[in-house]
C-alpha positions as a Python dict, from the first residue, in 0.01 Angstrom:
ca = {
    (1, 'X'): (0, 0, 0),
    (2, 'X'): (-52, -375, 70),
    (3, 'X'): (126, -386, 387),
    (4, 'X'): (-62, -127, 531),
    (5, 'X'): (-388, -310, 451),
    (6, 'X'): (-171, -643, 555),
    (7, 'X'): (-122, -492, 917),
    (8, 'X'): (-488, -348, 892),
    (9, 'X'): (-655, -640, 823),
    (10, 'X'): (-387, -856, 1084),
    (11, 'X'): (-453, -612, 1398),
    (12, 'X'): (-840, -547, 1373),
    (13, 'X'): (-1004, -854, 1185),
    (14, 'X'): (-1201, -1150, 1298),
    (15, 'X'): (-1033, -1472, 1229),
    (16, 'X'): (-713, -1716, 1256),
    (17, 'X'): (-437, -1805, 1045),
    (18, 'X'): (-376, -2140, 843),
    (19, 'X'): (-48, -2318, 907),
    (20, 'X'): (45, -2444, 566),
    (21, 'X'): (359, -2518, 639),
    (22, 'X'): (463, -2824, 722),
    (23, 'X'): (851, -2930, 597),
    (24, 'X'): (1099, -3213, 528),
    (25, 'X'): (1052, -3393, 831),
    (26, 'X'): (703, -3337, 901),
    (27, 'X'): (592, -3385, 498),
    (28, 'X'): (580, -3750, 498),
    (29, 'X'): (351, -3795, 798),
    (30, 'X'): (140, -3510, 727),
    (31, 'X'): (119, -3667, 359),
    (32, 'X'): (-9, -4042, 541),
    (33, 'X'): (-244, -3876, 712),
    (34, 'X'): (-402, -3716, 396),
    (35, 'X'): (-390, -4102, 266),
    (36, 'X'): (-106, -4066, 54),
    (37, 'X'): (160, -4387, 154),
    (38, 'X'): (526, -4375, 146),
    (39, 'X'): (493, -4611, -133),
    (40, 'X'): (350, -4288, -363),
    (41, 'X'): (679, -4120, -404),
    (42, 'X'): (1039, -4207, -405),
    (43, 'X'): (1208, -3845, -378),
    (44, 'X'): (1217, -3539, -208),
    (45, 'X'): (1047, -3416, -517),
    (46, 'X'): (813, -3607, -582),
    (47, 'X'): (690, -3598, -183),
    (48, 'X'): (725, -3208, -206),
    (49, 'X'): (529, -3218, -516),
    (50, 'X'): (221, -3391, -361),
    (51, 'X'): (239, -3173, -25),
    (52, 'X'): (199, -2831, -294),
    (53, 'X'): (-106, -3009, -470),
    (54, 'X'): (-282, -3036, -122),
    (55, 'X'): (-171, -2758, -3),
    (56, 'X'): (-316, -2592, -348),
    (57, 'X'): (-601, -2805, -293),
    (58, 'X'): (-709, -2641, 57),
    (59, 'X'): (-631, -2272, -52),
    (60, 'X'): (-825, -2286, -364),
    (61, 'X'): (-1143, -2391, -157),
    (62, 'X'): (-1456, -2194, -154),
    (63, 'X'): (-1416, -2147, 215),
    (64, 'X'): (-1102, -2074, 239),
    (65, 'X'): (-1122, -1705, 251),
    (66, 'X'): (-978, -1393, 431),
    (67, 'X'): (-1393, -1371, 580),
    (68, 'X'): (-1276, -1626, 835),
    (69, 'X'): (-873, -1690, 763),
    (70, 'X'): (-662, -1400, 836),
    (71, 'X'): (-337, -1516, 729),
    (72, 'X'): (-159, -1858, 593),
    (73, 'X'): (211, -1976, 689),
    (74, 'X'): (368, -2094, 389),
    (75, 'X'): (705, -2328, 383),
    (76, 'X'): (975, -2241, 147),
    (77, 'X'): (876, -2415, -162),
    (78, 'X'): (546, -2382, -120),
    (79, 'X'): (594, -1946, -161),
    (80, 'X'): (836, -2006, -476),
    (81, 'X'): (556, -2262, -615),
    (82, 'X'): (217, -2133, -832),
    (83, 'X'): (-201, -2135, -788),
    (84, 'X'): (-251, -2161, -1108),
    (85, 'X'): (-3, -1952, -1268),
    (86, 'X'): (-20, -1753, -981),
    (87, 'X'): (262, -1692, -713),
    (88, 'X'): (120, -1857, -423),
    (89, 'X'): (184, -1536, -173),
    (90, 'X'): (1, -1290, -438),
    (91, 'X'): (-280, -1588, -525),
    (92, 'X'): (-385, -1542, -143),
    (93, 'X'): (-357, -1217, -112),
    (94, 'X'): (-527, -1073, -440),
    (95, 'X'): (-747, -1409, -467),
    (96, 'X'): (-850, -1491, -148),
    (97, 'X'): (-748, -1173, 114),
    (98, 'X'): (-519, -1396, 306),
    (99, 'X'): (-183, -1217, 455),
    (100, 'X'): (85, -1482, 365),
    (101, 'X'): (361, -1532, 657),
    (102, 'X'): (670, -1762, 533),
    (103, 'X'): (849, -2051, 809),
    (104, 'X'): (1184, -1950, 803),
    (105, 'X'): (1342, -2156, 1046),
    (106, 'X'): (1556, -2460, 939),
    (107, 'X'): (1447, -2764, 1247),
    (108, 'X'): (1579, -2808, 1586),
    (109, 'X'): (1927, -2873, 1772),
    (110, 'X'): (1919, -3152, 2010),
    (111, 'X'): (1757, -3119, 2350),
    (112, 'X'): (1952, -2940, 2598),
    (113, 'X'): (1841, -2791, 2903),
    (114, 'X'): (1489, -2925, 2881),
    (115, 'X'): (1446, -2746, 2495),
    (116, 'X'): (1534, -2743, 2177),
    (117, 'X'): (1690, -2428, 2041),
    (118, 'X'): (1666, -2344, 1619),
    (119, 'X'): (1917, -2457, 1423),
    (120, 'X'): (2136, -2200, 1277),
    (121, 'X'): (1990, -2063, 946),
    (122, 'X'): (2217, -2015, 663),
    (123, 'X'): (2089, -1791, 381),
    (124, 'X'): (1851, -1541, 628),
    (125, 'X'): (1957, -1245, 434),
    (126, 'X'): (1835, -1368, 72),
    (127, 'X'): (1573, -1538, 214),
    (128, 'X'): (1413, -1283, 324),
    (129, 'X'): (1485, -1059, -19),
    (130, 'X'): (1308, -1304, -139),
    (131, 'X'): (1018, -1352, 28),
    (132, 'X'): (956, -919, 47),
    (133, 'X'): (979, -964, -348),
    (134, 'X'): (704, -1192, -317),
    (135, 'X'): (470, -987, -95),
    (136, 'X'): (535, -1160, 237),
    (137, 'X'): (395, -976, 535),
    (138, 'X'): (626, -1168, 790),
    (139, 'X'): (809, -1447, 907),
    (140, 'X'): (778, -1755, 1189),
    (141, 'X'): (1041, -1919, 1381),
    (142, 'X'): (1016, -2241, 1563),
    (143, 'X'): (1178, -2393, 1869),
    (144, 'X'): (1057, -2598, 2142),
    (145, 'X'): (1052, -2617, 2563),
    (146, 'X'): (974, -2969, 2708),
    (147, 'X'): (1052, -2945, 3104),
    (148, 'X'): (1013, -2654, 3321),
    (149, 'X'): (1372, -2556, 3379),
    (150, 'X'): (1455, -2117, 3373),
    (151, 'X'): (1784, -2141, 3211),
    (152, 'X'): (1658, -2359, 2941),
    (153, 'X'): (1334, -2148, 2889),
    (154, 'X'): (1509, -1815, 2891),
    (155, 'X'): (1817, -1945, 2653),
    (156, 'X'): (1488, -1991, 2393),
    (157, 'X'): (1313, -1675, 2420),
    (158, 'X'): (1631, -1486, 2437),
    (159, 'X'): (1728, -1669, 2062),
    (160, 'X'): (1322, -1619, 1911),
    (161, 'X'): (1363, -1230, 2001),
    (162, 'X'): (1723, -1197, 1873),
    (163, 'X'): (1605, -1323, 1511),
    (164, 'X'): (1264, -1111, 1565),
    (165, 'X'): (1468, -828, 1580),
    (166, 'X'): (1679, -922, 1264),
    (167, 'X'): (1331, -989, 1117),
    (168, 'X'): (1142, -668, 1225),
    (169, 'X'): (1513, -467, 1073),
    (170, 'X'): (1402, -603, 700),
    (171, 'X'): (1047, -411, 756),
    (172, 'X'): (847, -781, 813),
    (173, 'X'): (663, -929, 1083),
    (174, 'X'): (818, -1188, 1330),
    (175, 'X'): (628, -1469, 1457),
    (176, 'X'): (821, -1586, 1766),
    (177, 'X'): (684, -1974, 1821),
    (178, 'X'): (825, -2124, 2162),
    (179, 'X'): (601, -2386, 2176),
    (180, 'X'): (590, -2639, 2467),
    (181, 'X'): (476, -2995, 2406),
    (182, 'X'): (200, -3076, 2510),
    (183, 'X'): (317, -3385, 2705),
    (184, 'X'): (546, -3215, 2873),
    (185, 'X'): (578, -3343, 3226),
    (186, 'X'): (534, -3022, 3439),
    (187, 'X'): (329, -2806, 3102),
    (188, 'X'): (187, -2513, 3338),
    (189, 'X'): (497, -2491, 3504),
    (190, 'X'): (723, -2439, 3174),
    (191, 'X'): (417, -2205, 3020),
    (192, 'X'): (483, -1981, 3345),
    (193, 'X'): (835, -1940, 3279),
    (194, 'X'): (761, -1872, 2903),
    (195, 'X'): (497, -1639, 2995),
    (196, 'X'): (757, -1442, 3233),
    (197, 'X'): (1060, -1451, 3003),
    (198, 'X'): (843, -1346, 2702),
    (199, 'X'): (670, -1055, 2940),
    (200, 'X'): (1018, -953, 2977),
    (201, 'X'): (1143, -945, 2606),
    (202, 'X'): (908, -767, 2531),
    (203, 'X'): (942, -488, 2797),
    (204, 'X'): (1305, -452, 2679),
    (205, 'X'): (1261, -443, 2297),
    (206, 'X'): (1451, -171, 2123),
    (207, 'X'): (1280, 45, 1823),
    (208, 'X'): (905, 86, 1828),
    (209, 'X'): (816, -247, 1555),
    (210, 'X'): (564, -511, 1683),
    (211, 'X'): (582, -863, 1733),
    (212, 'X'): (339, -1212, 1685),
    (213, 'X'): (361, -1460, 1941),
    (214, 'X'): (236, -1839, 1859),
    (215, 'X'): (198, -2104, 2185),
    (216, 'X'): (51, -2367, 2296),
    (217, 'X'): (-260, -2342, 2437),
    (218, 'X'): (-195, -2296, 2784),
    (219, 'X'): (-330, -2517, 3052),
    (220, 'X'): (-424, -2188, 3295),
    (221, 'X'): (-697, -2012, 3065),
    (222, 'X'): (-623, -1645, 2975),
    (223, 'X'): (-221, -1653, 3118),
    (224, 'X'): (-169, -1488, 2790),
    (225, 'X'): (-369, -1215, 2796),
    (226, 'X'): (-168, -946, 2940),
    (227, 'X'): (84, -1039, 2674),
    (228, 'X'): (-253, -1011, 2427),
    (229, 'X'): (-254, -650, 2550),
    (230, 'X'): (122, -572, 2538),
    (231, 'X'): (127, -274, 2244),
    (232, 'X'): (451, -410, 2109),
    (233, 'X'): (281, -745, 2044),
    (234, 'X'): (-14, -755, 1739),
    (235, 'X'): (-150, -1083, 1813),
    (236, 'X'): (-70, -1376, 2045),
    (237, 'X'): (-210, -1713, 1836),
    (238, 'X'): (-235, -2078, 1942),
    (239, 'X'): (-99, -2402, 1784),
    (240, 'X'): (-257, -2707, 1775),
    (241, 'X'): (52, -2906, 1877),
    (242, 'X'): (-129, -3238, 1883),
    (243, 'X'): (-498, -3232, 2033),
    (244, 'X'): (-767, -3325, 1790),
    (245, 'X'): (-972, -2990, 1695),
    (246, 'X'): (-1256, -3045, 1903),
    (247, 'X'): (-1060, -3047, 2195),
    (248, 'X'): (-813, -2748, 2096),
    (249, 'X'): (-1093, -2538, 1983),
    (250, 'X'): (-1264, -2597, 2324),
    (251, 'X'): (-911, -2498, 2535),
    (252, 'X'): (-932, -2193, 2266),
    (253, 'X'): (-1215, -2104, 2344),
    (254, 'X'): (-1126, -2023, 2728),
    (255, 'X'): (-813, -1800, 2634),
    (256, 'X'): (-985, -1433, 2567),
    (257, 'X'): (-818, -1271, 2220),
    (258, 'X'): (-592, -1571, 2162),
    (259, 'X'): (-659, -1662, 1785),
    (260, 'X'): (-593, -2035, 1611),
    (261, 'X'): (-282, -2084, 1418),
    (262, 'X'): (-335, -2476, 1339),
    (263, 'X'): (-220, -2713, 1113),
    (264, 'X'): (-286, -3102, 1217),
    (265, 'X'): (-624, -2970, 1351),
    (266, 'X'): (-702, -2761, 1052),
    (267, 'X'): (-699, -3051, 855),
    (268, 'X'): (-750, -3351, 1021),
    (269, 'X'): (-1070, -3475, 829),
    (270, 'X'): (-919, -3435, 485),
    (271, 'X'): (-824, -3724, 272),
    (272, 'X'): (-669, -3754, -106),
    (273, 'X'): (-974, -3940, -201),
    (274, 'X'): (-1234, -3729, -130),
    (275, 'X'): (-1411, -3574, -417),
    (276, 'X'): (-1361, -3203, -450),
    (277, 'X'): (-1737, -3121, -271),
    (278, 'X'): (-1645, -3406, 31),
    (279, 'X'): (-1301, -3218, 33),
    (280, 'X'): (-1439, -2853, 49),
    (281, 'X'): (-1729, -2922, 285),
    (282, 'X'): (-1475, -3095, 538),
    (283, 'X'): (-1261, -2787, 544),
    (284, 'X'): (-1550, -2571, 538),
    (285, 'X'): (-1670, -2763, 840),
    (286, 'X'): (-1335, -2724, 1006),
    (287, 'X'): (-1302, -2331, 936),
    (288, 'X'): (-1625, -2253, 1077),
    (289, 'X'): (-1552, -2449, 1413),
    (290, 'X'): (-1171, -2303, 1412),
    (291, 'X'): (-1292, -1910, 1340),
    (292, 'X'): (-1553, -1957, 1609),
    (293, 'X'): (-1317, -2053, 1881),
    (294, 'X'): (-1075, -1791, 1814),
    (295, 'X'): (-1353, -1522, 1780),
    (296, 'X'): (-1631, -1619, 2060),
    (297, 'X'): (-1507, -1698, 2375),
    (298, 'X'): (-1667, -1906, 2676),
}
């Protein structure tokens, strides 16, 4: 069955995973960057619209391939949208041997505590009906930790393993993402209490399922990699979360089994007005530095 070669293919093969999805309030800067202004659109739509034609623009790339990408998160619209004709989960995974993963959280409360717990998310159930119709492996959630206070780091692991569980119950794959900015004041202080609270969760979690786990990078190499080894957990992976690739593929590189899960860094050098071999070569370029940090380590 797919899933079987999905989990296969997620637990034992060289690579990263692609984070395609970027959402309402990340869409029009993401969009700038490619070199498409404000100016181009004037509704949801039509921004949405443009995001799926890059977005179809960087999976349909030579390089873009499950030889170096293991999986792809995909926003909302972007799984209910087509690769030509195609469903966009079943283009990757019959087209390309990508594992497609679907964002299902809906943004952020306001800060509290030092973090930023998910937003209630209305609509889980059929959600996710949908996205197993559609031959998604699994799911991500995202919330955010900015200072190094327990409560406030605990109160957000606690809520990422509570939907994990609801996830793992519908037979998919959670991605748990506490991330912590990178400008936080006191970073390797609030990645040791994440690293503690997480080690925890996972010690306690009922059935036998496994879990992802997407951080920062941390600023103390390898803290990680006893959750890495943790059999309830199939693969710890790194954002971005700001740094330009060079330097988040060289603080990859130090953390032993931790893979890339970018997005900004993934593609950073591409632009709406390259020609199709500019645009492929860039993301080729950017693939082969990405797959190499998360697969040889310094």
């Amino acid at each position: 069955m797919p899933v079987e070669q999905m989990r296969k293919n997620m637990s034992e093969n060289a690579g990263f995973i692609a984070a395609l999805d970027q959402s309402g309030g990340s869409t029009p800067g993401a969009l700038r960057h490619y070199g498409i202004p404000d100016s181009a659109y004037s509704t949801d739509a039509q921004m949405f619209a443009l995001m799926h034609e890059m977005r179809v623009r960087v999976i349909t790339a030579p390089a873009f391939t499950g030889k170096s990408i293991l999986a792809a998160i995909l926003f909302e619209q972007t799984m209910n949208g087509l690769v030509k004709d195609t469903p966009v989960p079943t283009y990757l995974w019959k087209e390309k041997g990508v594992v497609p993963f679907l964002k299902v959280d809906k943004g952020l409360e306001a800060e509290a505590g030092g973090v930023q717990m998910m937003k209630p998310i209305p609509n889980l159930e059929p959600l996710l009906d949908q996205a197993i119709s559609k031959g998604i492996y699994g799911t991500k959630a995202r919330s955010v930790i900015r200072l190094a206070e327990r409560e406030g780091v605990a109160a957000i692991v606690k809520q990422q393993f509570a939907l994990a569980e609801q996830i793992a119950a519908r037979g998919l794959v959670p991605i748990m993402e506490p991330e912590v900015l990178i400008k936080s004041p006191d970073k390797a202080g609030a990645e040791a209490l994440l690293h503690d609270e997480l080690h925890r969760g996972l010690d306690a979690l009922p059935g036998d399922y496994q879990v992802m786990i997407k951080v920062s990078i941390p600023e103390k190499a390898d803290l990680y990699l006893d959750l890495i080894r943790h059999p309830r957990v199939q693969r710890v992976v790194a954002l971005s979360g700001g740094y330009p690739r060079d330097e988040a593929c060289q603080r990859l590189a130090k953390n032993h089994g931790m893979i890339a899960s970018f997005s900004r860094a993934l593609l950073e050098d591409l632009r709406y007005t390259m020609t199709d071999a500019e645009f492929d070569a860039a993301l080729a370029k950017s693939i082969e530095q990405i797959f190499k940090a998360s697969t040889q380590k310094a």
